[in-house]
TORKETI-507071 format. One record per residue: x, z, y of N, C-alpha, C, O in turn; residue in three letters. Coordinates in steps of 0.2 Angstrom, whole numbers, plus 5000, padded with zeros to 4 digits. Each point is the difference from the previous one (the first is absolute). Layout:
XZYXZYXZYXZYALA/...
***
This chain:
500450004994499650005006500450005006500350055002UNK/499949905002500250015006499550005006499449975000UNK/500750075006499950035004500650035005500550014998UNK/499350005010500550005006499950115000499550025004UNK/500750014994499850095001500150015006499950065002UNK/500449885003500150035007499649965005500150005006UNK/499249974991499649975004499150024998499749994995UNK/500350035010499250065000499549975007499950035005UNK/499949904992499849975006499250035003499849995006UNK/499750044990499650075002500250075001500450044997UNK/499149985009500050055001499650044992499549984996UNK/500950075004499850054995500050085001500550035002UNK/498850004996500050095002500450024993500249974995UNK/500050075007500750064997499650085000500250035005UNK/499450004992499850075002500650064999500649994999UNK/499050085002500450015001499950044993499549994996UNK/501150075003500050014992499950084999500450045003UNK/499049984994500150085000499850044993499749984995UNK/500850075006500450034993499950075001500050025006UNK/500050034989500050044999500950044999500350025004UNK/499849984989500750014999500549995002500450055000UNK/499949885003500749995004499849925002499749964997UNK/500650055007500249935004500749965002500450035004UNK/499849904994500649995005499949915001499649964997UNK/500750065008499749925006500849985000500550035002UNK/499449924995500749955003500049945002499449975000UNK/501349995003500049935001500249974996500449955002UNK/499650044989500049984995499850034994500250054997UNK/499249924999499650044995500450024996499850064999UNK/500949944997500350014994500150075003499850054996UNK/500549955010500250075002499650055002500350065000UNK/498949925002499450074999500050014994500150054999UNK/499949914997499950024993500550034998499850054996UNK/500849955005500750064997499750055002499750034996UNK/500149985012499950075004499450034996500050065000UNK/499449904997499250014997500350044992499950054998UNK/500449905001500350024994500250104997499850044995UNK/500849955010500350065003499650095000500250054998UNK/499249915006499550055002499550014993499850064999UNK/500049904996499749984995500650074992499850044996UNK/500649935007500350054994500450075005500650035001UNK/498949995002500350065004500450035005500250065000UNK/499949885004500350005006499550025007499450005001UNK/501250025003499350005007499949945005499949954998UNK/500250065007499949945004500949995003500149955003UNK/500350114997500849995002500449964994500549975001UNK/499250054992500449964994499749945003500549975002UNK/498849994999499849954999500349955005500149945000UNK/500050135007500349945006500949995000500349965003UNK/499850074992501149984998499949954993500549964999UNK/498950044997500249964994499649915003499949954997UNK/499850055010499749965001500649955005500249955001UNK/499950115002500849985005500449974996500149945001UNK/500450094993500349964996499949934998500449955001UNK/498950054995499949944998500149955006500249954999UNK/499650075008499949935007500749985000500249945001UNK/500250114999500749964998500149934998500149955002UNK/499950084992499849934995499349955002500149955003UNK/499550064997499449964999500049965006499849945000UNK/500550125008499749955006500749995004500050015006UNK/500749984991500650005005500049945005500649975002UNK/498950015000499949985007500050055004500249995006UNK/499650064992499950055006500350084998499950055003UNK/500549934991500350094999500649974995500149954997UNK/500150115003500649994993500350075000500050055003UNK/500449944991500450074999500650025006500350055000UNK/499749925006500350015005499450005005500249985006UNK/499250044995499750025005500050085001500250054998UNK/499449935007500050095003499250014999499749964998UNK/500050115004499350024999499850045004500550035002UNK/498949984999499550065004499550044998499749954997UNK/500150095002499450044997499950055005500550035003UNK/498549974997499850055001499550034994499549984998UNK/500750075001499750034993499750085001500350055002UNK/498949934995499150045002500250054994499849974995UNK/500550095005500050064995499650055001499850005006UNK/499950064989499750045002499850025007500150055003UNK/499649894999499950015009500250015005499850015006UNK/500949964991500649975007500249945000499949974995UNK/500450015009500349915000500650035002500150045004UNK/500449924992500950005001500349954999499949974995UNK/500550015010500549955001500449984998500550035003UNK/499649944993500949974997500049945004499549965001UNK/501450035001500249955002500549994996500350054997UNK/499849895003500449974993500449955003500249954997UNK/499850055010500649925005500550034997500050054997UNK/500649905006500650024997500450015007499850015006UNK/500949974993500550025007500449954999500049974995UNK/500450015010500649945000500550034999500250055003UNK/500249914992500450024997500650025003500149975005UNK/500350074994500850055006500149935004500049995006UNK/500249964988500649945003499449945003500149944998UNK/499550075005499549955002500050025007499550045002UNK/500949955002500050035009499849935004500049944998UNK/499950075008499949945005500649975002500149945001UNK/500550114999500849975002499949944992499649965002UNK/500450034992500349984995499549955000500149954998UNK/499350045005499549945001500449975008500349945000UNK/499750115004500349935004500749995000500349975004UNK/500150064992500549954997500049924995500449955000UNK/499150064998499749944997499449955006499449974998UNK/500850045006499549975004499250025002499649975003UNK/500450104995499150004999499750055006499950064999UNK/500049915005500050055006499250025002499850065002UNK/499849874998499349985004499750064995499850055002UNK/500249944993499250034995500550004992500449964997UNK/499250095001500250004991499749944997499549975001UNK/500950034994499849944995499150044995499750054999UNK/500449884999499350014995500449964993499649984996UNK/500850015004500250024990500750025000500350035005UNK/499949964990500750044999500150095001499650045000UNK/501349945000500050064998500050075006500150065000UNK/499749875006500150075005499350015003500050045005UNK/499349934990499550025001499750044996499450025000UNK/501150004997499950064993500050085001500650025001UNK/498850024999500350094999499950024992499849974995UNK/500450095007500050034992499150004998499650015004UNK/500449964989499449994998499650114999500350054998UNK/499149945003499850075000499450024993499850054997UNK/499949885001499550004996500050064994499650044999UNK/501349924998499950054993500150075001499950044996UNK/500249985012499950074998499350025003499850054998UNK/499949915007499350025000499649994990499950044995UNK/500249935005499450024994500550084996499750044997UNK/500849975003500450074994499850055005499750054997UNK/500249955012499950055003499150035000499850065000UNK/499949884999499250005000500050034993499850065000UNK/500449914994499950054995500150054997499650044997UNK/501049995006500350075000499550035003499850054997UNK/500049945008499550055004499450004996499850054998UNK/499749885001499350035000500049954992499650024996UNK/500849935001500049994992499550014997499650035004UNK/500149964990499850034995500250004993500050044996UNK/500049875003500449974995500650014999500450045003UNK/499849934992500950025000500349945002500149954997UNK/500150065010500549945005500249954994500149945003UNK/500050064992500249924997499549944997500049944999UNK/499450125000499349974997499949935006499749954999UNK/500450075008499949985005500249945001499849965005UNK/500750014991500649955001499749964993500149945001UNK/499550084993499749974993499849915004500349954999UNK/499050065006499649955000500649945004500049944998UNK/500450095005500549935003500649994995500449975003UNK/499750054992500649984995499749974997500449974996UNK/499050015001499349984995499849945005499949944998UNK/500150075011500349925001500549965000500149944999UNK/500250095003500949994999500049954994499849955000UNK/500450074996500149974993499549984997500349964995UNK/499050045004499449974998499849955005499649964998UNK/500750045008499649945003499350035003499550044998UNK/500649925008499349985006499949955003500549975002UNK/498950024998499849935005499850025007499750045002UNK/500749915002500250005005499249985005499849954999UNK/499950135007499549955000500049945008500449975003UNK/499050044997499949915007500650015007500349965003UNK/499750124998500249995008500750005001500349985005UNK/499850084987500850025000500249944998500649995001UNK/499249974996500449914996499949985007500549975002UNK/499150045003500049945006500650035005500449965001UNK/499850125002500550035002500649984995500449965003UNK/499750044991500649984998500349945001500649995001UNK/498949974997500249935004500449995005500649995001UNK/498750045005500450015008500750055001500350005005UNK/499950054987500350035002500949944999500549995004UNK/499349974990500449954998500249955008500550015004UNK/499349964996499949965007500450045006500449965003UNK/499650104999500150065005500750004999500450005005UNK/499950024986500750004999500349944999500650005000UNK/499049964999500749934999500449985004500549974998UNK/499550055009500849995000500550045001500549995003UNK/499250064993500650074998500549964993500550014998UNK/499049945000500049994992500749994998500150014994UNK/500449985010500749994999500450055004500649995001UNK/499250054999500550075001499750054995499550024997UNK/501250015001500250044994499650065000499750034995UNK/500350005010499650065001499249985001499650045002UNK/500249914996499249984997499949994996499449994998UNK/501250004997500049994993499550024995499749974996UNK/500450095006499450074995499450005003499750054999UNK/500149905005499350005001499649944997499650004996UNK/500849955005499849944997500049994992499649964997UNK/500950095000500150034992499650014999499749974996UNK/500150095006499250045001499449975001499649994995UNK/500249995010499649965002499749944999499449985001UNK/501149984999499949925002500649964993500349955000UNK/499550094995500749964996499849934998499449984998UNK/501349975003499549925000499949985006499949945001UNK/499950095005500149985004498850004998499649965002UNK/500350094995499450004997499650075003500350055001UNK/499249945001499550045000499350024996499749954998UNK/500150124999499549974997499550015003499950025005UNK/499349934990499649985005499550074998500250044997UNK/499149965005499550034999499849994995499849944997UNK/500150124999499850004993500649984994499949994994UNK/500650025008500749974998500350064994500650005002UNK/499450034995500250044996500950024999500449964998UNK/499750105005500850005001500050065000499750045003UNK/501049964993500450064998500750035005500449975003UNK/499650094995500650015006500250064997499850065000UNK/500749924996500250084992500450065006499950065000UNK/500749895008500450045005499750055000500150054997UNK/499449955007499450045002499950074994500350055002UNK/499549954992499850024998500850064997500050064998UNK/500449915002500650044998500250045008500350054999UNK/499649935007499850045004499550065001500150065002UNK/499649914996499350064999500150064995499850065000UNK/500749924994500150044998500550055001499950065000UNK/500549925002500450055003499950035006500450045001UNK/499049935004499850055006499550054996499850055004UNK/499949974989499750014998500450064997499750065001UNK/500849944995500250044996500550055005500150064998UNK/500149925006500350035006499750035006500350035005UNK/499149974994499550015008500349985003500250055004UNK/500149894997500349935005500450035004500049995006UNK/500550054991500750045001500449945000500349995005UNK/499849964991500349964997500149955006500549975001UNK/498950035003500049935006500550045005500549965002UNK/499650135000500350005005500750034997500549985002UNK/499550074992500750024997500149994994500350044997UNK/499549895002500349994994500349924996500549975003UNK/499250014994500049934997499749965005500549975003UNK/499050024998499849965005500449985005500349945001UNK/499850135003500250015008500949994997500450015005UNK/500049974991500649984999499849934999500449955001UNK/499250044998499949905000499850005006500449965003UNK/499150065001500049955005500650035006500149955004UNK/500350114997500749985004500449964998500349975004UNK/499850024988500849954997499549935002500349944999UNK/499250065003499649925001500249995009500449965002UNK/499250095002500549995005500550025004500050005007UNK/500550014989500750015000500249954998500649995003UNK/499149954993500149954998499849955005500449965003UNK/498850054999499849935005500050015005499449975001UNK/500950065005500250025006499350065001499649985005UNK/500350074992499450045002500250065004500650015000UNK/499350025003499950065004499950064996500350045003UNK/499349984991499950074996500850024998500549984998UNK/499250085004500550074998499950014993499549974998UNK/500850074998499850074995499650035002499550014997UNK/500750025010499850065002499449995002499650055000UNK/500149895002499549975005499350014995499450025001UNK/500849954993499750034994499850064997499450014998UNK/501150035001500250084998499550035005499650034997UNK/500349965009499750065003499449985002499750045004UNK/500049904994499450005001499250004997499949974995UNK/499850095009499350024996499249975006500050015006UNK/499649964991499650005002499750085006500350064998UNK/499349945006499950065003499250005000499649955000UNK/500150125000499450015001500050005008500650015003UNK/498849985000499950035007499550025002499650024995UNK/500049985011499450035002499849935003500449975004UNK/499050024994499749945001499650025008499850055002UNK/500249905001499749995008499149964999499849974996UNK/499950065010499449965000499750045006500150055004UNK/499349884998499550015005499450004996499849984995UNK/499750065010499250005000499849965000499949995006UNK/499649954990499749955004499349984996500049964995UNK/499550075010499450045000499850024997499549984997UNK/500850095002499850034992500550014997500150064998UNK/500149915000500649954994500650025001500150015006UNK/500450014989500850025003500149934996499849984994UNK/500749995010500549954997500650025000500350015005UNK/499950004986500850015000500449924999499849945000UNK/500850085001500749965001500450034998499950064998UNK/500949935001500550044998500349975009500049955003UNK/500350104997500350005007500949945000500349984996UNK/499750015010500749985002500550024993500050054998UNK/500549905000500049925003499549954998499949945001UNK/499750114995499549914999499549995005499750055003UNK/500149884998499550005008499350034997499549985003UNK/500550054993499350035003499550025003499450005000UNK/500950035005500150055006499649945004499650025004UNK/500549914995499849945004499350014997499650035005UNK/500149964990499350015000499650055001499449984999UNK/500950095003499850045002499750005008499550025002UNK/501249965002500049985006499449955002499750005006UNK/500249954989499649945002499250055000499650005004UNK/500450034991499350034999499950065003499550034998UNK/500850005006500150065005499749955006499450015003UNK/500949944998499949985007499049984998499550035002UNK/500649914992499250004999499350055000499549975002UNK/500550064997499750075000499650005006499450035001UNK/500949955003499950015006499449965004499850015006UNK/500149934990499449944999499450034994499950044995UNK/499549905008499649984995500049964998500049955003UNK/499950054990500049914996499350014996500050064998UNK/499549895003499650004998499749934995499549994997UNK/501049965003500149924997500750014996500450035003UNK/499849954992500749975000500049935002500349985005UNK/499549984992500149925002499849995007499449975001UNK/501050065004500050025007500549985004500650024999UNK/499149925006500950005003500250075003500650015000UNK/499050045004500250065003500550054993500650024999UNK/499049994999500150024992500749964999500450045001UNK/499749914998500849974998500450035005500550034998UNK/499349945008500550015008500250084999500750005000UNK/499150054998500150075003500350024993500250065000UNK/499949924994500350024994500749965002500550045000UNK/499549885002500549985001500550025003500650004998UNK/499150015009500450055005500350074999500450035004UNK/499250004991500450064999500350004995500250064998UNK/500049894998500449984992500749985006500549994998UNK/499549995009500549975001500450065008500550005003UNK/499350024996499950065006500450054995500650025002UNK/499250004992500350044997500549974996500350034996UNK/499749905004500749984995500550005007500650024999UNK/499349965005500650025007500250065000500650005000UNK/499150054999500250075001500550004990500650015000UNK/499149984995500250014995500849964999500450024996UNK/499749925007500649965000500450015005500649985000UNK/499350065004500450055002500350065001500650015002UNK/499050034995500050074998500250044992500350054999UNK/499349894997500250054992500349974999500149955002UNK/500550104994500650014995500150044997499550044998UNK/501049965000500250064995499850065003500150005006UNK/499650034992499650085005500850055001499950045004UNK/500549954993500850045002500149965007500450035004UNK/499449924998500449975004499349995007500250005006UNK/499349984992499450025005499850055007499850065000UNK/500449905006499950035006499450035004499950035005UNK/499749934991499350014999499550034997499849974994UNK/499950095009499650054992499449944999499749965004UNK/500150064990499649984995499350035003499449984998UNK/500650075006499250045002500149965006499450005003UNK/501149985000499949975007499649925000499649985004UNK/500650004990499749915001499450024997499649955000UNK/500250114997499350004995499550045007499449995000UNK/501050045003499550045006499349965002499949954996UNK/499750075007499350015002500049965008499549975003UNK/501150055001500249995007500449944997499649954998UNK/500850045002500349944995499749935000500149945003UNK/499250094991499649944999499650005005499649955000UNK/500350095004499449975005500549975005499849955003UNK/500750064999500349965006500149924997500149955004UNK/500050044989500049924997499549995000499949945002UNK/499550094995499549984999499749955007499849945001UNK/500350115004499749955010500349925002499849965004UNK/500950044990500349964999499549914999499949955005UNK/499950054991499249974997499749995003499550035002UNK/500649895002499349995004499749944997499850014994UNK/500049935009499749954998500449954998499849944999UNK/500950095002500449915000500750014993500150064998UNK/500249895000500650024996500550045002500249995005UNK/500050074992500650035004500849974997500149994994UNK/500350015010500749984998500250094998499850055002UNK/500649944992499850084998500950035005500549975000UNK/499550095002500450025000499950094999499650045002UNK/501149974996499950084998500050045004500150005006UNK/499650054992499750065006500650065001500649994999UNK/499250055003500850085002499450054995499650035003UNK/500449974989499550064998500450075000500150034995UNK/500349995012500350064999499650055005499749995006UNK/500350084991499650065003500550035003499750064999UNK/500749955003500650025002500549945001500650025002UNK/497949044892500050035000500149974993499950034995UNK/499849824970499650064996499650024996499549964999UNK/500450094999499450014997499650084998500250064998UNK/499249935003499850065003499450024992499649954997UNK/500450105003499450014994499850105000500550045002UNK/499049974997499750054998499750014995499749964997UNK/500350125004499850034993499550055000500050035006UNK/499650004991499450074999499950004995499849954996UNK/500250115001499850054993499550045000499850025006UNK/499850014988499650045003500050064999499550034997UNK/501250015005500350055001499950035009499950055003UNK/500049885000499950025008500649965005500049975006UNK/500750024988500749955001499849955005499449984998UNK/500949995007499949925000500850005004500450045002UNK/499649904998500949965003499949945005499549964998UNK/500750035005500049945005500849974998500350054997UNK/499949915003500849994997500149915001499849964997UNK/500650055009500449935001500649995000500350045003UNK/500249904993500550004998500449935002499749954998UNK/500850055004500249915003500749965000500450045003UNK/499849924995500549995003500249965006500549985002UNK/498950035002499849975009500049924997499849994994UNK/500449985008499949925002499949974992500250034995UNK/499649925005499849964990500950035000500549995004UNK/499250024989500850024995500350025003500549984999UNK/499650065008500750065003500449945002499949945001UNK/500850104998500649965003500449944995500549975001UNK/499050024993500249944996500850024994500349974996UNK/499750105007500550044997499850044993499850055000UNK/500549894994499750054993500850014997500549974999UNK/499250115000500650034994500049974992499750034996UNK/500549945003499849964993499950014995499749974996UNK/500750095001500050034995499350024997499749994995UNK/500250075013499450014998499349995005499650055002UNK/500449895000499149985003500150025005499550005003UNK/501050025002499850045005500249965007500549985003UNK/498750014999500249955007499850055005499550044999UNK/500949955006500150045004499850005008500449975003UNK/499250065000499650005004500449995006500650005000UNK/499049985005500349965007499850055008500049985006UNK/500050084989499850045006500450015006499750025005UNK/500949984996500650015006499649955005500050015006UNK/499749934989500049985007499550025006500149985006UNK/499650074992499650045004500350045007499750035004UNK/500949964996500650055005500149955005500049944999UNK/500150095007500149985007500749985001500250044997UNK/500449915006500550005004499950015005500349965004UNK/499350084999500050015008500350074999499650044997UNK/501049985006500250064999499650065005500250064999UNK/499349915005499350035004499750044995500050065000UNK/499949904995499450004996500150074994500550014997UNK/498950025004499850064994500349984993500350044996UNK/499549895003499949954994501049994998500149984995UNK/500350035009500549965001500450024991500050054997UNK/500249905003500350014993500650064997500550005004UNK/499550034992500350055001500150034993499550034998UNK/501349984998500150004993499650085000500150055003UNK/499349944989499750054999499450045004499750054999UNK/500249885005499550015005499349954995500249954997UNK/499050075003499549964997499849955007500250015006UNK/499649954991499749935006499250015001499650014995UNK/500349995009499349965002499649984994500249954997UNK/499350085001499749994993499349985002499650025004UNK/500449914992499149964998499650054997499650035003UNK/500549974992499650024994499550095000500350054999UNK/499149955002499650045000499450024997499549975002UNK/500550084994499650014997499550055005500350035005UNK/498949974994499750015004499350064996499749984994UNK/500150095010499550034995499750025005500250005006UNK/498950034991499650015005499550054996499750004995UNK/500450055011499650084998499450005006499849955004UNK/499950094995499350045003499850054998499850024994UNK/500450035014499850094998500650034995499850054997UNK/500949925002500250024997499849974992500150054996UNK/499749925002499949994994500149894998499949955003UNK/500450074991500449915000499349954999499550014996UNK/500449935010499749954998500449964996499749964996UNK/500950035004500549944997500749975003500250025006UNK/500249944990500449975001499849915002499649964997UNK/500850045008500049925001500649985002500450045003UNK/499949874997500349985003499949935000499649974997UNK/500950005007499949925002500749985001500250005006UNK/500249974988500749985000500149935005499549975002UNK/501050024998500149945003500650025007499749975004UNK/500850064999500550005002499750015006499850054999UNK/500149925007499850025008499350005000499750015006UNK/500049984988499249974999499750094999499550025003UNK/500950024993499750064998499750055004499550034999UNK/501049985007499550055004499249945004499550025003UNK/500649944997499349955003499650014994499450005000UNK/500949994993499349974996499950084999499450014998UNK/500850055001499950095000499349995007499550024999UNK/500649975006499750005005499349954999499450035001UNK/500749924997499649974998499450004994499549974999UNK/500850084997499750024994499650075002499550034997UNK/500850005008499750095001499649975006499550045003UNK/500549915000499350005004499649954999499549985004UNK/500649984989499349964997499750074997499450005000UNK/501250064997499550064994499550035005499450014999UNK/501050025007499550055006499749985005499750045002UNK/500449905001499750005004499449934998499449995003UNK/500749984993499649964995499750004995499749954996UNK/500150115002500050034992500149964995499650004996UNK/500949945005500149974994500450034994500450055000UNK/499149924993500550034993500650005000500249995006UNK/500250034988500649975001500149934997500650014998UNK/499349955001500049944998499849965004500349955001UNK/499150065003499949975006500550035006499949975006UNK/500550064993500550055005500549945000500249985005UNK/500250004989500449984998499749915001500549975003UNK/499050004997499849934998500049975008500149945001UNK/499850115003499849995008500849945001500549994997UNK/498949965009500749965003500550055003499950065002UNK/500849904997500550055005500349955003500049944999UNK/500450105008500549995004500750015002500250034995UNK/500249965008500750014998500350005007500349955002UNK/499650095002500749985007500550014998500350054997UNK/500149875003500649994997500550015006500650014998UNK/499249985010500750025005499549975007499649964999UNK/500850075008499750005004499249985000499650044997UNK/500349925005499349985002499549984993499450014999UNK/501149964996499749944995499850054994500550044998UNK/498749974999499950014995499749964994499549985002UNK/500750004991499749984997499450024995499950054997UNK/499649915003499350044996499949964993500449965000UNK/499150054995499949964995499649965003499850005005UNK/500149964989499549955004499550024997499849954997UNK/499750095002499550044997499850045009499450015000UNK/501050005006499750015002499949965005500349965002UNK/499050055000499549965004500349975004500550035003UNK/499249904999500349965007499650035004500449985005UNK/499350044997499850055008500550064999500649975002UNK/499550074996500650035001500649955000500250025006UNK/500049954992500750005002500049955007500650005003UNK/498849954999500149985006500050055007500250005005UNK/499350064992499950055005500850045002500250025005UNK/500149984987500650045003500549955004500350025006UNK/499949934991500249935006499950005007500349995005UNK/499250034996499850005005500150065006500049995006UNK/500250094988500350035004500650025001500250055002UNK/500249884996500850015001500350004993500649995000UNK/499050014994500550014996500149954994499549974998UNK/501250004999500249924998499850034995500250054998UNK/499349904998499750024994500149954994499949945000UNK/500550094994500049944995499850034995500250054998UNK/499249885000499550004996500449984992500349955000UNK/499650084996500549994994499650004993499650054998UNK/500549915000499650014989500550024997500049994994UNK/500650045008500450034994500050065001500350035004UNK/499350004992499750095003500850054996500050065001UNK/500549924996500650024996500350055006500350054999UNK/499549935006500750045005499550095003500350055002UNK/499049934996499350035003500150084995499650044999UNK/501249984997499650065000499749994993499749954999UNK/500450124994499750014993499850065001500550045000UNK/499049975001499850094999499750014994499849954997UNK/500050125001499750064996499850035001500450035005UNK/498950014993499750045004499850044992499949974995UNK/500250105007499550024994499550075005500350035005UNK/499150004993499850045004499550054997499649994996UNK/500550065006499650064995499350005005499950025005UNK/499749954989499350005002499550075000499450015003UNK/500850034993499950075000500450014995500549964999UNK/499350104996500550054999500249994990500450024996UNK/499149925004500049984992500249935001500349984995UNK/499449985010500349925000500649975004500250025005UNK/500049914991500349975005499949965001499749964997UNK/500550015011499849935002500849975001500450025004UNK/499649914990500549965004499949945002499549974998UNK/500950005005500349925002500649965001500550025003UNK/499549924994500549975000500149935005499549965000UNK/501250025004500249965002499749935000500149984994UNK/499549985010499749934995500549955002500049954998UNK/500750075006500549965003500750004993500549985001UNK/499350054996500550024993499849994994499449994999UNK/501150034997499750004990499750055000499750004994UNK/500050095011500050044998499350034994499549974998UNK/500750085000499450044997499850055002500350045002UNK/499049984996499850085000499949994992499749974996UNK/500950095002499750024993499850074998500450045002UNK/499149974995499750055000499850034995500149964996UNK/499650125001499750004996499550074999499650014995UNK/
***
């Protein structure tokens, strides 16, 4: 039977999915199903969101890999706690040793000087040691079973792989891409959708971050392959750079908004930015979404607040700027007056008083997980350890050479971080986990998704299906083409360069899942993705 799996020339409804026992929402069904799995033979919602993470590795390395970093916020016995899982740049990765190689303007986006220490494998050993149930290794079964049994590769991740092929060819003839192309692309080959492929590297990785509670990536076996690798192909990692680093808990940040606490994990990841954009919103009424005022005043403050965030977040060790000042009340009404009838050219404010792949989880113990994981741009810095599967994320590029700058590059300092995981309470009690992956898209489609849920009472499915938008830089925003033509001439009209686009790929994959009371669950899954709600 031939057929195109990445052409869906009708519209089609997608409901939303409600479960009693556990739920996980991903952007690849094989890997809800590891995480459903998990919970099925007596895990909680923390075993399902580490054995769901491992598999994306494998299943989705367009947007993660054994060299990405990760974020969680995780709903325990009636608190929410923070793990960050970014990584730092490496001791010998400084700005003198970039601009002795000429690189002065802006960090690169591949190679090896777009590289920090990856944070993943020890976010999932730190997540389990605390809140676990399973035995840490059970967690790694469902991804060595595809590892070496083989998976079919599905529509979106075969279409990103493609583009990721196309993206690296003309690295193809430098040595230090070598193990990408080996990996990836052998033959000069990609596979397609529904393609059946094996990957044994992977899974002889898995076991050893498994038997080791992934000791082995920073002090061990692992972590001696990848310095004799770039000790070998001109890389920047230490020993040490490895040896000392732990994933960190923190205290997760959040505003009011109406009713509703919206959590974030704080600085360095831009969270804080969709905080700020929905601090400033609050302060309106939206009574339409397919609204040009309704577009205009979300737009304006996704861009109002990414000015202030591109200037301000970094590493919170190095931030001049407190985190209660940009989230303030005084704050957001002084941007808020900002807002009039016309486009704003955005520029940053003074808030002083003196952005992969995202999936969640719920049990029905009370657990849930928000958990996003990346190696920033398709396939990271194009940099694979070959031995064992590990391509290596492209996160430095997130660092500043303006020696002004908070962001400014700096050995063992973290970058300017995409990736946010996103949770939502009322009166102190969890309504859920959400997110909307996709790099500068994430805090707009978080914004985007929390004012279809409250101020719309859209499901989450219909939260998730709504058209979306993207301020890509100054004045110019891009929309899908789902959203109406009286909106988008109306906003034209108030200054703002609008491109109208049918490749909705760049628009953002979110998961929502939601405790509809105290026995059910409500989920939804991405209609821009492979994802699933799998339930039981």
């Amino acid at each position: 039977m031939k057929f195109n799996s990445s052409l869906y020339p009708y519209s089609s409804r997608k409901s939303v999915v409600y479960a009693n026992h556990g739920m996980v929402c991903t952007s690849q069904s094989l890997a809800a199903q590891a995480g459903l799995k998990i919970l099925q033979q007596g895990g909680n919602a923390i075993d399902a969101a580490i054995a769901s993470a491992i598999c994306l590795t494998l299943l989705e390395p367009t947007g993660n890999g054994l060299g990405s970093d990760a974020f969680a916020l995780v709903w325990v016995k009636n608190k929410l706690y923070g793990l960050n899982g970014s990584g730092y740049a490496p001791e010998n990765l400084t700005a003198e040793k970039l601009s002795a190689k000429g690189i002065t303007d802006e960090m690169p986006d591949r190679g090896w000087e777009s590289v920090t220490v990856p944070g993943a494998p020890s976010a999932w050993a730190i997540l389990h040691k605390r809140f676990g149930k399973l035995p840490f290794t059970k967690l790694f079964s469902p991804a060595i079973e595809y590892a070496e049994n083989g998976f079919p590769v599905s529509p979106v991740i075969a279409e990103g792989w493609a583009k990721g092929v196309m993206l690296f060819k003309k690295y193809e003839q430098e040595s230090v891409f070598k193990g990408w192309f080996e990996l990836f692309a052998p033959n000069g080959k990609v596979p397609l959708a529904g393609e059946l492929i094996k990957m044994p590297t992977f899974a002889k990785t898995f076991k050893l971050l498994a038997e080791s509670y992934c000791e082995a990536y920073y002090r061990g076996e692992i972590a001696d392959e990848i310095i004799r690798f770039s000790d070998t192909m001109g890389g920047y990692f230490s020993k040490a750079d490895l040896a000392k680093y732990q994933a960190q808990w923190v205290e997760p940040i959040k505003v009011n908004y109406r009713g509703y606490d919206v959590w974030e994990i704080p600085p360095n990841g831009h969270g804080i930015v969709a905080l700020m954009a929905l601090n400033m919103l609050k302060g309106f009424s939206f009574t339409e979404r397919e609204d040009i005022a309704t577009y205009h005043k979300q737009i304006e403050a996704i861009k109002l607040a990414f000015a202030d965030g591109k200037k301000y977040i970094a590493d919170p060790n190095y931030m001049q700027t407190a985190v209660k000042d940009m989230l303030s009340e005084e704050y957001a009404d002084k941007r808020r007056k900002l807002i009039g009838q016309e486009a704003l050219q955005p520029l940053a404010g003074k808030p002083f008083s003196g952005g992969t792949v995202y999936l969640c989880t719920a049990d029905n113990e009370g657990n849930m997980v928000s958990f996003i994981q990346s190696n920033f741009q398709g396939f990271g810095s194009g940099i694979v350890v070959p031995k064992y599967a590990i391509s290596l994320n492209d996160r430095a590029s997130g660092f500043s050479l303006d020696p002004q700058s908070d962001d400014y590059l700096m050995p063992g300092k973290k970058p300017y971080h995409t990736i946010i995981p996103g949770f939502l309470t009322k009166d102190g009690e969890a309504v859920g986990p959400f997110g909307v992956m996709g790099g500068f898209m994430q805090p707009q489609g978080h914004v985007q998704v929390i004012t279809n849920t409250i101020d719309f009472m859209m499901n989450p499915q219909a939260a998730l299906d709504a058209p979306r938008w993207q301020w890509t830089n100054d004045k110019r925003i891009e929309v899908e083409s789902s959203v109406p033509a009286d909106v988008v001439e109306g906003l034209r009209k108030m200054g703002h360069e609008v491109i109208v686009t049918k490749d909705s790929s760049g628009f953002g994959r979110g998961q929502i899942i939601w405790r509809k009371n105290k026995e059910v669950l409500v989920g939804a899954t991405e209609p821009r993705a492979d994802g699933t709600v799998a339930a039981w």
